[in-house]
MINU-618287 format. One record per residue (C-alpha): residue in three letters; x, y, z; residue number from 1. Coordinates in steps of 0.05 Angstrom, whole numbers, plus 32768, in hexadecimal, padded with zeros to 4 digits. Example, Ala and Ser with C-alpha at 12.3 -4.5 7.8 and 13.67 -1.06 7.14 Angstrom:
<rs>
   residuo      u      v      w   num
       ALA   80F6   7FA6   809C     1
       SER   8111   7FEB   808F     2
</rs>
This chain:
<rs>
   residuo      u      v      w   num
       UNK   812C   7F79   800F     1
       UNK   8121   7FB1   7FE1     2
       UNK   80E4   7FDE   7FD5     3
       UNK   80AF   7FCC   7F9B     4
       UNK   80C4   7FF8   7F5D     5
       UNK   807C   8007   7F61     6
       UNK   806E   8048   7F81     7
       UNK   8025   8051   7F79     8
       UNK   8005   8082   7FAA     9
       UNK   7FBF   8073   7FBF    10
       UNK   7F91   80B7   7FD3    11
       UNK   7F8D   80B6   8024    12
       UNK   7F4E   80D2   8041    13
       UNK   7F57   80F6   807C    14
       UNK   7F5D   80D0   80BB    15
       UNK   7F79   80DE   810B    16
       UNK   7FC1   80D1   8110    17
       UNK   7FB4   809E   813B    18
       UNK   7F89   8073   8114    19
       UNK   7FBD   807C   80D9    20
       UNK   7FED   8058   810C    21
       UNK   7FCA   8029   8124    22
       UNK   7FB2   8013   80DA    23
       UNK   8004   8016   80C6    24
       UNK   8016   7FF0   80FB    25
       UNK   7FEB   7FAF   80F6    26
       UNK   8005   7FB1   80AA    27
       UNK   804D   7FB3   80C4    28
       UNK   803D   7F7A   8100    29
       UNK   801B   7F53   80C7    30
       UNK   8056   7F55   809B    31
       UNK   8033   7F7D   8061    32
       UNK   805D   7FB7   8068    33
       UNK   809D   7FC8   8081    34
       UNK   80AF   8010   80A0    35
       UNK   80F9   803D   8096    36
       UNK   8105   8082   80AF    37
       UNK   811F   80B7   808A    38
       UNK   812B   80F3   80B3    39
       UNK   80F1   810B   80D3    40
       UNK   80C2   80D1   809F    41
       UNK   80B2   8096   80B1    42
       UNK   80AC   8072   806B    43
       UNK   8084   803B   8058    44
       UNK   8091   8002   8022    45
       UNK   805F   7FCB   800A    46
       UNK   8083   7F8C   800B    47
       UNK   8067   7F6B   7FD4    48
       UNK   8099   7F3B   7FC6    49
       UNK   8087   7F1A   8008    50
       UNK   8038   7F1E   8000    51
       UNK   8043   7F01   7FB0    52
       UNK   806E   7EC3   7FD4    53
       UNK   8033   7EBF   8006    54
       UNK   7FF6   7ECB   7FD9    55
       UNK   800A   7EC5   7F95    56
       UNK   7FE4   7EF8   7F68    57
       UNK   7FB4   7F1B   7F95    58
       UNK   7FD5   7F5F   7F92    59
       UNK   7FD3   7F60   7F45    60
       UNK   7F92   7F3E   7F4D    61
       UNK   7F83   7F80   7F7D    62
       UNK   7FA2   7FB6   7F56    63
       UNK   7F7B   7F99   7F0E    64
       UNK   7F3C   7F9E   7F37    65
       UNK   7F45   7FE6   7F50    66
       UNK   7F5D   7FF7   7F12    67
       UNK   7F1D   7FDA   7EED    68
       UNK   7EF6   8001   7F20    69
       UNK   7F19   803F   7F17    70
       UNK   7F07   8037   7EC9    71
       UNK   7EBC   802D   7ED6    72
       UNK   7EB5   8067   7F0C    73
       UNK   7EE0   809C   7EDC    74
       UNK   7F19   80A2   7F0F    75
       UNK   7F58   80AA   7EF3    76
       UNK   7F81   809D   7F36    77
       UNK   7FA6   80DD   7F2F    78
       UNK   7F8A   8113   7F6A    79
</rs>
């Protein structure tokens, strides 16, 4: 299954490597994500057209909230 064409990159706080895994791997168990390697990178893909056949609009529903949001609190997402 290919990768969404949308490659959006969401500012990461920082956090201990293992909480990072931890947090990647219940999205991958859940089915929310799915992980490649390339090289040394472990690479990680929404899989959106699985979560829109499961819940049907929630992740635009998400991503027009956050984007209102970002709107109201001045943040232009780039950073």
């Amino acid at each position: 299954m290919p990768y969404s064409s949308g490659r959006t990159r969401a500012p990461t706080p920082a956090r201990r490597k293992s909480t990072t895994t931890h947090h990647f791997r219940v999205l991958r168990e859940a089915g929310a994500i799915r992980q490649i390697y390339r090289g040394t990178a472990k690479m990680n893909g929404l899989r959106r057209d699985d979560l829109d056949d499961l819940f049907p609009g929630l992740l635009d529903a998400l991503l027009d909230a956050a984007g209102r949001q970002a709107v109201r609190l001045g943040d232009s997402g780039v950073g």
